[in-house]
Each structure stands twice: as structure tokens, then as C-alpha cells.
N, C-alpha and C positions, 0 to 999 in steps of 0.2 A: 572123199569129200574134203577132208584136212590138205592133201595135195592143190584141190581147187583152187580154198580158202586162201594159200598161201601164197600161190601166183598171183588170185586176183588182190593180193594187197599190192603187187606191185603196178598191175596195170592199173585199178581204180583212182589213185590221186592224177593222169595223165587224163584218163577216161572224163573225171568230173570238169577240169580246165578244160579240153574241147569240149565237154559238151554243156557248161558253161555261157562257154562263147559261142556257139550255136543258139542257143537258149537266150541271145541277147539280139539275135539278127531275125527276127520273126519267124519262128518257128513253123512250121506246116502243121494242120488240126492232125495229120495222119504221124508225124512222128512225135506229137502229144499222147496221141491214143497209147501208142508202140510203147513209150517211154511207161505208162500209167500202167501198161500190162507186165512191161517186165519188172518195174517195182514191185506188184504186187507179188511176181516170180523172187523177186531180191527179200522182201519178207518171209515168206515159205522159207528161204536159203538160210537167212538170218538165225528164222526160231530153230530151224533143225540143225544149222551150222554153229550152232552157240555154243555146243558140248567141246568143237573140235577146238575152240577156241580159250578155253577156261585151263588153267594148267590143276593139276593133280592138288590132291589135297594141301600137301604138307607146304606146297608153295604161297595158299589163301594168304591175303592179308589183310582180308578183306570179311565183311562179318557175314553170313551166311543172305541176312534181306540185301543188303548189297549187292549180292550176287545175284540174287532172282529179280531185281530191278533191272542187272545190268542187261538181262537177255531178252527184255522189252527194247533197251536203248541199240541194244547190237541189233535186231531185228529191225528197227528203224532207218539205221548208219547202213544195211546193206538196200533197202528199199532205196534209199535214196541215190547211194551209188550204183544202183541197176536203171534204176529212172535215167543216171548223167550218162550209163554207158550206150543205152540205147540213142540217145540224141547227140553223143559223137561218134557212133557206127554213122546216122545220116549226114552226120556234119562233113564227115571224110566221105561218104559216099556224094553229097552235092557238091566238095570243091573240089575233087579229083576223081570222078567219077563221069 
């Protein structure tokens, strides 16, 4: 899972700008749908991938509700970026497809 997490940091900021721009060109109600399901996949990802995300104790700098806040706001940050990635999988699949 930490392996995932750490690719998909690199493809989600390319993922959200196409799909983005997708998202500004009238979208289809079927890759709305797509988008809304794999968000709620990218939340699942988020709460369960929040562990792989947090560094070990001694590195905190943070004060312990801090931290239980944050894994609400990372579970949101991955929703969101599974919503964009699913509407530029369609965006690349309608202009070069």
C-alpha cells in the first residue's frame, strides 16, 4: 500500500489538471457517475492509507488531535484526487481514443 501511495503522489497532480480540464468541457452524466465511485474508492484509500503516510513517532511535530484531524483531511485530499483521476482516464480516452 505505502508503494501505491507513493507513485500515486506522482501521477495525481498531472491526473487532477487533465481531469480538471475535462471537468470544464461538459462532462458525460456516465463519467460523473465513474468519478463519484471512485472517490468514494479514494476515501476507503485515504482512511486506510493514512498510517502509511504519517512518519514514526519521534518525527511528530505535531500534537497528537492534530494528527487525528489530519486523517479526516487526507481521506478527503485522496477522494478528491480519485474523483480527478477517473475524469482524465475519460478525458484521454475521448481525445485520443
Amino acid at each position: 500500500m505505502a508503494l501505491f501511495l507513493w507513485i500515486f503522489q506522482f501521477i495525481s497532480p498531472i491526473a487532477i489538471i487533465l481531469g480538471g480540464l475535462y471537468l470544464l468541457e461538459a462532462p458525460s452524466p456516465a463519467s460523473l457517475i465513474v468519478g463519484a465511485l471512485s472517490a468514494i474508492l479514494g476515501l476507503v484509500v485515504g482512511i486506510v492509507g493514512w498510517a502509511d503516510t504519517v512518519p514514526p513517532r519521534w518525527f511528530w511535530i505535531k500534537s497528537s488531535m492534530n494528527l487525528a484531524g489530519s486523517r479526516f483531511m487526507t481521506a478527503i485530499g485522496y477522494a478528491i484526487q480519485f474523483f480527478f483521476l477517473a475524469l482524465a482516464i475519460f478525458g484521454i480516452a475521448e481525445y485520443w481514443g
